[in-house]
DSSP file (Angstrom, degrees, kcal/mol; ACC not computed):
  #  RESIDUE AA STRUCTURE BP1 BP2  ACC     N-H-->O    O-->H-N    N-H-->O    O-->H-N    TCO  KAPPA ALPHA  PHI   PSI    X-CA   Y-CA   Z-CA
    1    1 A X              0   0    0      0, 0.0    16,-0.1     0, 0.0     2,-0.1   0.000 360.0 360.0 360.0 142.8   24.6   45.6  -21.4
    2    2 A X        -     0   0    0      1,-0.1    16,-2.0    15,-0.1    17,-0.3  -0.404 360.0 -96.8 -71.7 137.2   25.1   46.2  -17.6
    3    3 A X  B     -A   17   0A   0     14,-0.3     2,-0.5    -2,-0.1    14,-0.3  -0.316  52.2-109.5 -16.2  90.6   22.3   46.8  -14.8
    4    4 A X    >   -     0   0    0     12,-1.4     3,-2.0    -2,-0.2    -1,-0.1  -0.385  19.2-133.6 -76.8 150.6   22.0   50.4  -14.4
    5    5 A X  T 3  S+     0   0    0     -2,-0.5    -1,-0.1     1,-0.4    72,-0.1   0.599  97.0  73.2  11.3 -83.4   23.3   51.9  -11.2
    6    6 A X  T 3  S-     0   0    0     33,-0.5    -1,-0.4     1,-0.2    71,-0.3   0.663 100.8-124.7 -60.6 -25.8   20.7   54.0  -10.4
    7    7 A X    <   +     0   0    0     -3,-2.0     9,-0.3     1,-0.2    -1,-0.2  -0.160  53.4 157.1 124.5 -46.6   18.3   50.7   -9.3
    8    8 A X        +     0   0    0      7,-0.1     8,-2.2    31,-0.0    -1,-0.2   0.464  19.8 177.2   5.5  89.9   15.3   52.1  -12.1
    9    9 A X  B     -B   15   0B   0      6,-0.2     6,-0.3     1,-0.1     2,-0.1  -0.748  26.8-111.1 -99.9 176.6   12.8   48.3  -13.0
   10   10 A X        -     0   0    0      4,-1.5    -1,-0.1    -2,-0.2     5,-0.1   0.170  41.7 -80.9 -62.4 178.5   10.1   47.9  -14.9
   11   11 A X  S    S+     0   0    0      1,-0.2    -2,-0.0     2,-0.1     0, 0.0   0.828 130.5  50.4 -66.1 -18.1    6.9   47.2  -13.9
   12   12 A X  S    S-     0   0    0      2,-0.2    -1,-0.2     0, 0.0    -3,-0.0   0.601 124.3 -98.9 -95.0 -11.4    7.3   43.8  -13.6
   13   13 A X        +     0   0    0      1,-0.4     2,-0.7    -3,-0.0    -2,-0.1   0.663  69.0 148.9 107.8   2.4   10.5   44.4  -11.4
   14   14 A X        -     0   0    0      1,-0.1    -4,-1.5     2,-0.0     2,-0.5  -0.863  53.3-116.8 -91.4 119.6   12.9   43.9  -13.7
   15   15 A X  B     -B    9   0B   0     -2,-0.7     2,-0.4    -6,-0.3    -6,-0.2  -0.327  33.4-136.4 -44.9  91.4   16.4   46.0  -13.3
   16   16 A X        -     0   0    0     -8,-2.2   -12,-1.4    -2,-0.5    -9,-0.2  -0.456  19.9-126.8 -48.5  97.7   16.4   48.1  -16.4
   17   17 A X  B >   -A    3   0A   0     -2,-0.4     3,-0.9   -14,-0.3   -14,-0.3   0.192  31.2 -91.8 -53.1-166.7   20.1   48.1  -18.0
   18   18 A X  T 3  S+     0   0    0    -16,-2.0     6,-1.2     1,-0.3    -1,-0.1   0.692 121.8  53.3 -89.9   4.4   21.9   51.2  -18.8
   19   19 A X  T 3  S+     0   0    0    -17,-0.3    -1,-0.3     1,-0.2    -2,-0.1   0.758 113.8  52.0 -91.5  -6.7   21.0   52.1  -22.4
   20   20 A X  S <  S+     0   0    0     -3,-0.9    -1,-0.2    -4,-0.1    -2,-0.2   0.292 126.3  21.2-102.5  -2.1   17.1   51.8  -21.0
   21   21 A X  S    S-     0   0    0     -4,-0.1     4,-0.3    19,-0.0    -3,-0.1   0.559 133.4 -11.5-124.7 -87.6   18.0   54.1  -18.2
   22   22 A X  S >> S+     0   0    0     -5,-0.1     4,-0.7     2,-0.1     3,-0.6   0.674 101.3  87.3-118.3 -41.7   20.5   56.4  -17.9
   23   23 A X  H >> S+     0   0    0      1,-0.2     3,-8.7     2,-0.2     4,-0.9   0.864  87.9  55.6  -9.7 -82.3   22.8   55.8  -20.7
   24   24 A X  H >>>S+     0   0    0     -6,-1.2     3,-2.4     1,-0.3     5,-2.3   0.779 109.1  45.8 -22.1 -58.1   21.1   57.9  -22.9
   25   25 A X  H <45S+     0   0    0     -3,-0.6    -1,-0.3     1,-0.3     6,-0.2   0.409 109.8  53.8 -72.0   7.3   21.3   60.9  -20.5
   26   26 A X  H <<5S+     0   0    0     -3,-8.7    -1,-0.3    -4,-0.7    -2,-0.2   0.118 104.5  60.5-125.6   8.8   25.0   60.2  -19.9
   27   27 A X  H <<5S-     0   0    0     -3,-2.4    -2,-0.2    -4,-0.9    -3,-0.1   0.766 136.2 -76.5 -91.0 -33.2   25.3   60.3  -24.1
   28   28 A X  T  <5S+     0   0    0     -4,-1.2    -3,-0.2     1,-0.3    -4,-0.1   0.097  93.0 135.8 144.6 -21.3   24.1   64.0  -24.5
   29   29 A X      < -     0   0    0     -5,-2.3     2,-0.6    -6,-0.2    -1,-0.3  -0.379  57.4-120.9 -59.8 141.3   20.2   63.2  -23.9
   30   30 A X        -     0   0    0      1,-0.1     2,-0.1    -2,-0.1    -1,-0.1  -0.758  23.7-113.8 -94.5 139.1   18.5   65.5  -21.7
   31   31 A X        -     0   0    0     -2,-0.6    89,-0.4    -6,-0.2     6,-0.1  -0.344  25.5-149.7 -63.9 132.1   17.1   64.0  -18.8
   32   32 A X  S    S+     0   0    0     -2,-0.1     2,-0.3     1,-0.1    -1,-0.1   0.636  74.0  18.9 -99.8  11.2   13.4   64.6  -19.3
   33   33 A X  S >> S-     0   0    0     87,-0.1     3,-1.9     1,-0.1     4,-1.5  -0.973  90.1-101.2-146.5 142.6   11.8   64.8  -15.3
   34   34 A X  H 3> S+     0   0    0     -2,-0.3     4,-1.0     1,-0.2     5,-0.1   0.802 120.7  59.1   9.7 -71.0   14.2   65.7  -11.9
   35   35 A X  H 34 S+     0   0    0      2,-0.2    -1,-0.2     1,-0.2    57,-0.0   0.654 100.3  51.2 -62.5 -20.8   14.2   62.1  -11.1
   36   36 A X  H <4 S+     0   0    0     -3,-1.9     3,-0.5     2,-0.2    -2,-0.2   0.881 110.9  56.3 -33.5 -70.1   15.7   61.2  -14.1
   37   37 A X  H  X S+     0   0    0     -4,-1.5     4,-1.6     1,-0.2    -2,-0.2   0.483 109.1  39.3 -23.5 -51.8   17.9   63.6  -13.3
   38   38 A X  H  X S+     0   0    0     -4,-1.0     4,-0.7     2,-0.2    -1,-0.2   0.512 106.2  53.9 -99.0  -6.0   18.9   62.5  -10.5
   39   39 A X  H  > S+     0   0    0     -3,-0.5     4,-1.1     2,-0.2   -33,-0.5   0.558 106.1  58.7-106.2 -12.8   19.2   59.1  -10.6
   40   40 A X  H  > S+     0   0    0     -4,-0.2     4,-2.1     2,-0.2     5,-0.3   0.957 106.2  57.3 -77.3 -31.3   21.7   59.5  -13.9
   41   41 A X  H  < S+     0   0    0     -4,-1.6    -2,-0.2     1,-0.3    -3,-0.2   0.678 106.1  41.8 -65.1 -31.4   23.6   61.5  -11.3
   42   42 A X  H >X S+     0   0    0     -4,-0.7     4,-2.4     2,-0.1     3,-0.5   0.731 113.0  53.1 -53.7 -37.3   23.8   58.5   -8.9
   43   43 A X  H >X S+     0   0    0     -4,-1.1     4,-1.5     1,-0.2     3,-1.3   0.949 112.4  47.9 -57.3 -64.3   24.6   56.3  -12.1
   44   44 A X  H 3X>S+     0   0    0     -4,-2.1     4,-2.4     1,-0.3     5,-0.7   0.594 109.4  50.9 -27.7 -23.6   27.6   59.1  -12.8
   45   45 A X  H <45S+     0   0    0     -3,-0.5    -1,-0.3    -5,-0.3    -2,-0.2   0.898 116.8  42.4 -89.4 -47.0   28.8   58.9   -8.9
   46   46 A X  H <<5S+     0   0    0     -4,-2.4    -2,-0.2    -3,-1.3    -1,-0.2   0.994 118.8  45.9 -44.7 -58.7   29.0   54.9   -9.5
   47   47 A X  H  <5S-     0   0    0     -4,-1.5    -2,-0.2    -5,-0.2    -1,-0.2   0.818 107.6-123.6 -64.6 -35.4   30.5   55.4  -12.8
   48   48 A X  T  <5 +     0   0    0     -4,-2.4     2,-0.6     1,-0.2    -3,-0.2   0.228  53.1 158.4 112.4  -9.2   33.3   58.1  -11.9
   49   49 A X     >< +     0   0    0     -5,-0.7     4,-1.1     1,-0.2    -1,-0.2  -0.315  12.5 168.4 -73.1 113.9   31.8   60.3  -14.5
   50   50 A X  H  > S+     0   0    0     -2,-0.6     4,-2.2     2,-0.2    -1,-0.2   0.847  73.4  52.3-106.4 -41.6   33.1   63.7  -13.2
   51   51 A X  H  > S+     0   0    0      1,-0.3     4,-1.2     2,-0.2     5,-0.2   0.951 108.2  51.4 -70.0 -29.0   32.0   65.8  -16.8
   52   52 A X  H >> S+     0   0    0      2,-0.2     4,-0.9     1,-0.2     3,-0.6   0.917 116.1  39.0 -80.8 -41.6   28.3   64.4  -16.7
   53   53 A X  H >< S+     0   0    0     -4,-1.1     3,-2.2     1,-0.2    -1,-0.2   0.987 117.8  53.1 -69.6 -50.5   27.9   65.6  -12.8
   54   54 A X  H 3< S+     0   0    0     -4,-2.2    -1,-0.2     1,-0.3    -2,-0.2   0.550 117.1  34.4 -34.2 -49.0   29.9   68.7  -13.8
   55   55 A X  H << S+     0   0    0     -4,-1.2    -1,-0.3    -3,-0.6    -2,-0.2   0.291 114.8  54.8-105.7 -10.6   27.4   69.6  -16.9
   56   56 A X  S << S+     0   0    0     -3,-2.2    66,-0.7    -4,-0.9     2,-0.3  -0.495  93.8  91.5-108.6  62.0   23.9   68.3  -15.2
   57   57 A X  B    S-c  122   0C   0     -3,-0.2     5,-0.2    -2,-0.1    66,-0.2  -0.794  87.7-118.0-154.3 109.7   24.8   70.9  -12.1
   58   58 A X    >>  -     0   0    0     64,-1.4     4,-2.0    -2,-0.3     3,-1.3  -0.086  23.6-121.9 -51.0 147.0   23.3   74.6  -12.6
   59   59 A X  T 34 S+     0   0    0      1,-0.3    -1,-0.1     2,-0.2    64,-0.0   0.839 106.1  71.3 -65.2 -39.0   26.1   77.3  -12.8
   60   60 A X  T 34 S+     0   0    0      1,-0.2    -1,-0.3     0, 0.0    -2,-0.1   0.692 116.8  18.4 -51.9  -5.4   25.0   79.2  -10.2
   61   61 A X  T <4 S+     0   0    0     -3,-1.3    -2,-0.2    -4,-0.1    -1,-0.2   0.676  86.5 126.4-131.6 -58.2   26.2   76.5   -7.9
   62   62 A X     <  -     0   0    0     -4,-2.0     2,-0.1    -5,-0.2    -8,-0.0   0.202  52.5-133.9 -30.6 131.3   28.8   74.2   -9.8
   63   63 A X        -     0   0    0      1,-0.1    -1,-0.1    -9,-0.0     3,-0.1  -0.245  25.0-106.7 -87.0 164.1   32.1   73.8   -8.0
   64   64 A X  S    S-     0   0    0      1,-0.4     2,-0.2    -2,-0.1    -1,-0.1   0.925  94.5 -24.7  -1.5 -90.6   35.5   74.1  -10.2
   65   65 A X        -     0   0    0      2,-0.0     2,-0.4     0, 0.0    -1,-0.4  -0.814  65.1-119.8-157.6-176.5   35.7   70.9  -10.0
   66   66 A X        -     0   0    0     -2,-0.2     2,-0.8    -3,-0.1   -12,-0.1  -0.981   8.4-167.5-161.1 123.4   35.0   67.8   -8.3
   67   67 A X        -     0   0    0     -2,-0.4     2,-0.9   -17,-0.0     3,-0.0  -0.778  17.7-147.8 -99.7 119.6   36.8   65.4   -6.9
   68   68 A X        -     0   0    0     -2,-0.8     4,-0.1   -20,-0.1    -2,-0.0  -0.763  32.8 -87.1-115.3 134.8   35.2   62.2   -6.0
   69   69 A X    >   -     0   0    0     -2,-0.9     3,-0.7     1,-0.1     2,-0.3   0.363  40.5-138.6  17.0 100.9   35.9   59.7   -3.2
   70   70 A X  T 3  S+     0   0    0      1,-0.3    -1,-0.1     3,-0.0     3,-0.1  -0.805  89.7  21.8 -87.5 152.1   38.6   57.4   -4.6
   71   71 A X  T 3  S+     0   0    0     -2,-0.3     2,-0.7     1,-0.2    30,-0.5   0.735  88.5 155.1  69.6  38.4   37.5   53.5   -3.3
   72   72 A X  E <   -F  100   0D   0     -3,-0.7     2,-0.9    28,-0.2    28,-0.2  -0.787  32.5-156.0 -78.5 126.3   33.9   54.5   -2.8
   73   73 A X  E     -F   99   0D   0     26,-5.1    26,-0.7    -2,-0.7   -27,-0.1  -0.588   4.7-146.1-119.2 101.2   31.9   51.8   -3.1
   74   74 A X  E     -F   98   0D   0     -2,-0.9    24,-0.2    24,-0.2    23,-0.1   0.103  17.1-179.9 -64.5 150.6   28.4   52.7   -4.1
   75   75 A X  E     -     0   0D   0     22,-1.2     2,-0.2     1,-0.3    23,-0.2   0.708  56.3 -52.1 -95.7 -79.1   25.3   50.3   -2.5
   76   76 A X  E     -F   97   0D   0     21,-0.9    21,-0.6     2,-0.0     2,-0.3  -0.788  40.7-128.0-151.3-177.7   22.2   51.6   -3.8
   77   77 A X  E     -F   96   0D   0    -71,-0.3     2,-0.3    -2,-0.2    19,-0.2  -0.974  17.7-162.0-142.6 168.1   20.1   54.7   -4.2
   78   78 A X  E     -F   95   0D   0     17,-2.0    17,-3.1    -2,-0.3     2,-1.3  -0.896  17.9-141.2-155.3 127.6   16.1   55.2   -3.1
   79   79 A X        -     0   0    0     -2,-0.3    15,-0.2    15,-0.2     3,-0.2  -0.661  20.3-172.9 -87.8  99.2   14.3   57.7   -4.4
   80   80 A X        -     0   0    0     -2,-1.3     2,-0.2     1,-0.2    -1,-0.2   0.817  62.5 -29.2 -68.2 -25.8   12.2   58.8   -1.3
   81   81 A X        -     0   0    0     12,-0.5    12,-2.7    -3,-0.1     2,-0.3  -0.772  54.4-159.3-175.3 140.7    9.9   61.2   -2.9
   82   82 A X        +     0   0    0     10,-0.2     2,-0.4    -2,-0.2    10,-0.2  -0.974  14.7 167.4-126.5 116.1    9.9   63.6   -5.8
   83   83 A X        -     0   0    0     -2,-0.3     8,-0.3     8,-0.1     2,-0.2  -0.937  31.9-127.0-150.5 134.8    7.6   66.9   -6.7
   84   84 A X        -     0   0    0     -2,-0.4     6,-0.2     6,-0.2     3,-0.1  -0.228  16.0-170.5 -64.6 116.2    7.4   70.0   -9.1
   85   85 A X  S    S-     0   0    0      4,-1.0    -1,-0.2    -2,-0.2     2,-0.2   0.999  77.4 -16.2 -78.0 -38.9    7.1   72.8   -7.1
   86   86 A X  S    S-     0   0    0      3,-1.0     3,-0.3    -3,-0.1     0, 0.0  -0.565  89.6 -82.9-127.0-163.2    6.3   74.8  -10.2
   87   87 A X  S    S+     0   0    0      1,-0.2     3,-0.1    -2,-0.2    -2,-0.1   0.696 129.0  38.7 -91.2  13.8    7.0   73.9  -14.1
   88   88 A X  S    S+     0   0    0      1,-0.1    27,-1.3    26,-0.1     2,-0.4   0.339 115.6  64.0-122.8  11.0   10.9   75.0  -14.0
   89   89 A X  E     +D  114   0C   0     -3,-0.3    -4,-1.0    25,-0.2    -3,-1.0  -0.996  54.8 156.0-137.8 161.3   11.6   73.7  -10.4
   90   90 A X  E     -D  113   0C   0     23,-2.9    23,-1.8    -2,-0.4     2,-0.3  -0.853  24.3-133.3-148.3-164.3   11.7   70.9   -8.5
   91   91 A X  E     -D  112   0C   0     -8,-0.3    21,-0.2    -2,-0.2     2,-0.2  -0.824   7.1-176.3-127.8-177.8   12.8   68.6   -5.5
   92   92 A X  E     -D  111   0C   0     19,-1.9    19,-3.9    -2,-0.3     2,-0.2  -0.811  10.5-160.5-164.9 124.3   13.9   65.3   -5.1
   93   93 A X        +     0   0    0    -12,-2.7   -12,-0.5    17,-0.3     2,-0.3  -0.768  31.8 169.7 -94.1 166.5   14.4   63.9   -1.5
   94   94 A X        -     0   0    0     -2,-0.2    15,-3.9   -15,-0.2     2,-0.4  -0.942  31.6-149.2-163.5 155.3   16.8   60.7   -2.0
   95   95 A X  E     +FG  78 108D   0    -17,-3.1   -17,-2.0    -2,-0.3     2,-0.5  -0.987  18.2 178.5-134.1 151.9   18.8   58.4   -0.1
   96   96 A X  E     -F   77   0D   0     11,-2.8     2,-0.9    -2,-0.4    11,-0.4  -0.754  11.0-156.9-143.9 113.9   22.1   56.9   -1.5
   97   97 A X  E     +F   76   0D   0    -21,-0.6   -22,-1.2    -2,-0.5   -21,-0.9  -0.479  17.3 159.7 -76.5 109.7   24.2   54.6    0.3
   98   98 A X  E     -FH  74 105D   0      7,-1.3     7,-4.1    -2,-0.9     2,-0.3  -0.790  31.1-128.1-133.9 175.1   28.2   53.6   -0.1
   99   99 A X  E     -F   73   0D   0    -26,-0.7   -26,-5.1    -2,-0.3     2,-0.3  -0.841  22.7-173.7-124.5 148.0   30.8   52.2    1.8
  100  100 A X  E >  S-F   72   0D   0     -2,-0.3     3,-1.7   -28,-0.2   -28,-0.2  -0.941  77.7  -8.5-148.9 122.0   34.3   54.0    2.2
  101  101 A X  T 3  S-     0   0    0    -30,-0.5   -29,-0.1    -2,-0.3     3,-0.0   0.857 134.4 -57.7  43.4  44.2   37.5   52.5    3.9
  102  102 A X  T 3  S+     0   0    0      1,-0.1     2,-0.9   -29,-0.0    -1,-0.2   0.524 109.3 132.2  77.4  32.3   34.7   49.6    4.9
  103  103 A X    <   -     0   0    0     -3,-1.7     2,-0.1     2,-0.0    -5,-0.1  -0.773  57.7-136.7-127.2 110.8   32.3   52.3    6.7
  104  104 A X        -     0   0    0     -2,-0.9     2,-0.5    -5,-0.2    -5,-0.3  -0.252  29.8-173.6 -38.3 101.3   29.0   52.0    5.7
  105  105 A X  B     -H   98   0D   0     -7,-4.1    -7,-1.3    -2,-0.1     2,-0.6  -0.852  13.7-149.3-145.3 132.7   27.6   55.8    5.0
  106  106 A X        -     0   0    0     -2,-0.5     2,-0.9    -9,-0.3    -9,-0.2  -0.844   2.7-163.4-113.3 105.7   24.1   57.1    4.2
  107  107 A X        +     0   0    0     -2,-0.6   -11,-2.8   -11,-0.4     2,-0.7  -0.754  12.8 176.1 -99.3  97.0   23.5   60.1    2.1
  108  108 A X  B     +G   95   0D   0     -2,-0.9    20,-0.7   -13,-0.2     2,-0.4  -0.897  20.3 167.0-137.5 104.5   19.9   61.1    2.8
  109  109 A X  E     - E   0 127C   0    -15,-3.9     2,-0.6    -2,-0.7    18,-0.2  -0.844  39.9-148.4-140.1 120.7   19.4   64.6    0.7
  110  110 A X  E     - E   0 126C   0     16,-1.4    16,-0.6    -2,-0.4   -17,-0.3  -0.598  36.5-174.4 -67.4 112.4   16.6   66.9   -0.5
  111  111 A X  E     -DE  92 125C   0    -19,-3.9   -19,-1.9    -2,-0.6     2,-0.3  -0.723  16.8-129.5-107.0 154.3   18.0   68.5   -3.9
  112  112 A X  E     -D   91   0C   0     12,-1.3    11,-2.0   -21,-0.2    12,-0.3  -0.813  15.7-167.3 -83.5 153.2   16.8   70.9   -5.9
  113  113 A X  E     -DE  90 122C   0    -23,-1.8   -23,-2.9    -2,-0.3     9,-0.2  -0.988   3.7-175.9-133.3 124.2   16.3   71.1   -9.7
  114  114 A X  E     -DE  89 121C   0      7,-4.9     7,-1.9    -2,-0.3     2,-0.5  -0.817  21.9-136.9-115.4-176.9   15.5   74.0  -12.2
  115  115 A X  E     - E   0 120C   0    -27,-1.3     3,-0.5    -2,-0.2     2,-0.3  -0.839  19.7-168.3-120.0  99.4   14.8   73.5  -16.0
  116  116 A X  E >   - E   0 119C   0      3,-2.5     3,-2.0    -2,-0.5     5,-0.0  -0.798  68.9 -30.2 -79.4 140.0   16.6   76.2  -18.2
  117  117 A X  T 3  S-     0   0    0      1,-0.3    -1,-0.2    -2,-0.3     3,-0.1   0.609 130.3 -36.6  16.7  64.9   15.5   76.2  -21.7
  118  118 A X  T 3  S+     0   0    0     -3,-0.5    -1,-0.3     1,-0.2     2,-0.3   0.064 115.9  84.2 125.4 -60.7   14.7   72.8  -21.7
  119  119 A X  E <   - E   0 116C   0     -3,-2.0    -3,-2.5   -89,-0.0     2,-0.8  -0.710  67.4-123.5-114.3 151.5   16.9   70.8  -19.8
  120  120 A X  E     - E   0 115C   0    -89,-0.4     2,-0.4    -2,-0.3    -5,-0.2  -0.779  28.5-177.7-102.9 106.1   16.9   70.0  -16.0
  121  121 A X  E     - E   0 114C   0     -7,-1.9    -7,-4.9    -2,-0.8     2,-0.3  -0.811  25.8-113.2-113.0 153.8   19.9   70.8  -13.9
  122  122 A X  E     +cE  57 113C   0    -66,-0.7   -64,-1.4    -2,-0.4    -9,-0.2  -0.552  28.2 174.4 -64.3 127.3   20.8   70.3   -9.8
  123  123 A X  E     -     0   0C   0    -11,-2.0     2,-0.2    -2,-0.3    -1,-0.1   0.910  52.2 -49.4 -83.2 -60.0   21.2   73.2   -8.1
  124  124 A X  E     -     0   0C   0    -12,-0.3   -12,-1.3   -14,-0.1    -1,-0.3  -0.824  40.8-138.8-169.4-174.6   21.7   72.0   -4.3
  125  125 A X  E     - E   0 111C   0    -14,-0.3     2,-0.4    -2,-0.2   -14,-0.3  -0.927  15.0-131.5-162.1 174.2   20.4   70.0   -1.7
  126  126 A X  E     - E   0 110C   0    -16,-0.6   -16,-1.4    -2,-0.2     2,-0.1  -0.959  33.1-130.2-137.2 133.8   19.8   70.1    2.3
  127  127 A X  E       E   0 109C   0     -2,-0.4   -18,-0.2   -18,-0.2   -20,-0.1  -0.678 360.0 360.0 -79.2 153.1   21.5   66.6    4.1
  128  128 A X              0   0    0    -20,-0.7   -19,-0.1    -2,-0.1    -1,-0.1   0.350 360.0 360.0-121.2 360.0   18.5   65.5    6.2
């Protein structure tokens, strides 16, 4: 089974594959904290998986559709800090880095998350 994406060890340091990580949430699992959230949503951006961003992205917000970057070539992601502002929202600052037509590009964004009956979706974000 492959490394996932999102970057997610163990304690020890070990690169968690994807059926330990994000798989699951990219089967139908609901992601069970923000960060989860948000780092299967990096996996998705690696992977091309356009329904999973589509369906973890609150309706109040959610484009159409979404086209993503063809040749983007994701680096890494770092989750800079994460906290529930109450128990149905949250933030997630992150940065996540790719290269496109070989220029190196850094994606440094505070998102929001609310939890609708259950499940956590991304609302929005502020680039910082």
């Amino acid at each position: 089974m492959p490394v996932c994406p999102c970057g997610r060890t163990t304690a020890k340091g070990q690169a968690l594959n994807m059926d330990a990580c994000c798989g699951p949430y990219h089967a139908g699992q609901a992601a069970p904290d923000p960060e989860s959230l948000m780092r299967s949503r990096y996996s998705a951006f690696v992977l091309g998986d356009v329904l999973y961003l589509l369906a973890t992205w609150h309706t109040s917000q959610r484009p159409a559709e979404l086209m993503l970057e063809a040749g983007a070539k994701w680096l890494g992601l770092q989750i800079k800090q994460h906290h529930l502002r109450d128990e149905d929202s949250a933030e997630v600052e992150f940065v996540a880095r790719f290269r496109l037509g070989g220029k190196a590009t850094r994606l440094h964004e505070r998102s929001r998350f609310v939890r609708e009956q259950g499940c956590w979706f991304y609302v929005d974000g502020d680039m910082l």
